[in-house]
C-alpha positions in Angstrom: -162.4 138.1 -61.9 -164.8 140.9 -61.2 -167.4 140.7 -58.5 -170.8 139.8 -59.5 -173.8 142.2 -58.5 -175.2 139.4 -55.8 -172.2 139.4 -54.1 -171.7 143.2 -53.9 -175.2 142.9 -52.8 -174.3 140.6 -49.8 -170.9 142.8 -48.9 -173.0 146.2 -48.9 -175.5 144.4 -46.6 -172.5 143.2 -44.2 -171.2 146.3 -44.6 -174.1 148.1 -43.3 -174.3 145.6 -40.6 -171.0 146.1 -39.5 -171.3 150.2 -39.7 -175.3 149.6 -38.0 -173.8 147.7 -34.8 -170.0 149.8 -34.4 -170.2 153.2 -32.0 -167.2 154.2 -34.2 -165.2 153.9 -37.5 -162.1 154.6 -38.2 -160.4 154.6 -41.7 -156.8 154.2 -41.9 -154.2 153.3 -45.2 -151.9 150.1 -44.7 -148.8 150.0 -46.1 -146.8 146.9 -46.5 -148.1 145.1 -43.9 -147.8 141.9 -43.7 -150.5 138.6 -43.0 -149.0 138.0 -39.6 -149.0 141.6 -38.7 -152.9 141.9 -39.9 -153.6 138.9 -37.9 -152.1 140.1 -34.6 -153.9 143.5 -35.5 -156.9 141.6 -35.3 -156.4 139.8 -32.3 -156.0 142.8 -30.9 -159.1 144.4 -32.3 -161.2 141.4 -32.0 -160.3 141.6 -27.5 -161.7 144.7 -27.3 -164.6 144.5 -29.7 -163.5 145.9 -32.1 -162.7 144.6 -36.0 -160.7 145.8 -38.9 -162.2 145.0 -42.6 -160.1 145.4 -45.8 -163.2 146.7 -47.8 -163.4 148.2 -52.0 -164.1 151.7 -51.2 -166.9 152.3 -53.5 -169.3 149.6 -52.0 -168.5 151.0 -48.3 -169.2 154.5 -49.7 -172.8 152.9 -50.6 -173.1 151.4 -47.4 -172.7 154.5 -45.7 -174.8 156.0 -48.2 -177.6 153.8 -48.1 -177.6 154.1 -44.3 -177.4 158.1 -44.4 -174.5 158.7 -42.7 -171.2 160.7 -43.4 -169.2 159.7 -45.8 -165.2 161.5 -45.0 -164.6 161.5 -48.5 -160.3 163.4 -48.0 -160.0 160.1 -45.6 -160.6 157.6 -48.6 -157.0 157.6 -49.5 -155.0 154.3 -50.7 -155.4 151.0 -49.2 -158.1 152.0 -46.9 -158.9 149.3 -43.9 -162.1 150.3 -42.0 -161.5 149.9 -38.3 -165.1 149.1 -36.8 -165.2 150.1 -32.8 -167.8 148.3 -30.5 -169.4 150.0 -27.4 -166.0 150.8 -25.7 -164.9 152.9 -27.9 -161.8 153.8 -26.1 -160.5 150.3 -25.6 -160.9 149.3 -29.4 -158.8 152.8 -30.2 -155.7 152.1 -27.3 -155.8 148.5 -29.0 -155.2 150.3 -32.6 -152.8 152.7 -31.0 -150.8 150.3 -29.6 -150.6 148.3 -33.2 -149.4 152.0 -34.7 -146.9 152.1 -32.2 -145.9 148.4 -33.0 -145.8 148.5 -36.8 -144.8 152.8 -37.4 -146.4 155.4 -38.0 -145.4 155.1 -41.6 -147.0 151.7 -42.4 -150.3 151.9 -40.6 -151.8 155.8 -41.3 -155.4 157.1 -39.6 -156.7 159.5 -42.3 -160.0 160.2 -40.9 -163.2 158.5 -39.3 -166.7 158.3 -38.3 -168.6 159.4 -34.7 -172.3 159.2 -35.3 -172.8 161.6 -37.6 -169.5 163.5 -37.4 -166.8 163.4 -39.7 -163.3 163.4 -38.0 -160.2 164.5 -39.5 -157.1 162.5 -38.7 -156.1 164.0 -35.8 -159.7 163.4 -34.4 -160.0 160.0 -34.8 -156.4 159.1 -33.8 -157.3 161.3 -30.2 -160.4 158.4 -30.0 -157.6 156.6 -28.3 -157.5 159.2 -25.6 -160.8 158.4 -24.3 -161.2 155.8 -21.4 -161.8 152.6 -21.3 -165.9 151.5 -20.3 -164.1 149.9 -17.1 -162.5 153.4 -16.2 -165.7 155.3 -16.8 -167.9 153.0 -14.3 -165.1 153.2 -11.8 -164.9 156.9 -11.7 -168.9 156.6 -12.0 -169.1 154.6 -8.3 -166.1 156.5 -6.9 -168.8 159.7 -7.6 -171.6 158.0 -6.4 -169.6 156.6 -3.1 -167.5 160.4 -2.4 -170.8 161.5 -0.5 -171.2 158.6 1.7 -168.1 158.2 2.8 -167.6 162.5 4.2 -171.0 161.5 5.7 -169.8 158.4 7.6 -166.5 160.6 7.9 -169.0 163.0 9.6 -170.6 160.5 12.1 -167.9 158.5 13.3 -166.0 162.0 13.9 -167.5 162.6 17.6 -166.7 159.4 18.6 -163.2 159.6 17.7 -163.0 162.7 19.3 -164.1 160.8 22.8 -161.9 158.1 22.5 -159.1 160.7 21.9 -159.8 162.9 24.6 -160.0 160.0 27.0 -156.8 158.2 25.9 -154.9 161.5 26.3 -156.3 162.2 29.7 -154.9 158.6 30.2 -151.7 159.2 29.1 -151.7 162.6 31.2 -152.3 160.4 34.8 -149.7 158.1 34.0 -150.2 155.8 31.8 -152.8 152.6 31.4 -151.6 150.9 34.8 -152.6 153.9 36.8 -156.3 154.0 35.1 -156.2 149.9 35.7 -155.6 150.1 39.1 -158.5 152.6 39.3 
């Protein structure tokens, strides 16, 4: 039964949604997968904010249209699922990595995605996954942020333990804690 213009109204409309609020998309042809293993896929997706959608290419090519953006027309190959990735763009990617790994290279294939307004080729979009994770970025972003304040305090507390090291190895050099006690 063909799909009725309303409702290819209201897909296009989710569909621009979808591509409005994702930081990435990536497009990728399933083969043979089956329902459980779409499921897990996303489960997987959905923990890192991230969703997959089965979508008829010619209405997300007028989603992407409608919304001006790049439209990777050698990645619309086959079965095309549209992988959707939230603000951490690296976690949603290592969750669809670690699917790939799971279910072959030869089932699940990335043929090309979206990054703002750039096109990526396969190899781009699979190397999304390479990126870190939100979590890693603000760790290495307070590790920056702490490096100088702790060579300064480093800097300070240096004379001190200078003192305290010259005077516990004059100690030693008279004989030892009972000789300085007895003084």
């Amino acid at each position: 039964m063909p799909i009725t213009k309303a409702r290819k109204s209201e897909l296009i409309e989710s569909y621009k949604e979808m591509i409005e609020k994702s930081h990435a998309i990536v497009l990728a042809q399933y083969l043979g997968l089956t329902v459980q293993e779409m499921q897990s896929l996303r489960g997987g997706l959905r923990e890192s904010d991230a969703r997959i959608v089965v979508a008829k290419k010619t209405l997300m090519k007028r989603a992407l249209n409608e919304l001006d953006r790049p439209i990777p027309e050698d990645a619309f190959i086959g079965p095309i699922g549209f992988v959707f990735l939230g603000e951490d763009i690296g976690a949603g990617a290592k969750a669809l990595k670690a699917f790939i790994k799971e279910a072959g290279k030869e089932r699940f294939i990335i043929t090309g995605g979206i990054l703002g307004e750039t096109i990526l080729d396969a190899a781009a979009a699979a190397s999304l996954a390479d990126l870190p994770t939100k979590d890693v970025m603000r760790a290495s972003l307070i590790g920056t942020i702490v490096a100088p304040m702790t060579s300064l305090l480093g800097a300070i507390s240096a004379p001190q333990r200078d003192i305290v090291g010259v005077l516990q190895a004059r100690i030693d050099k008279e004989g030892g804690e009972e000789t300085a006690e007895a003084a």
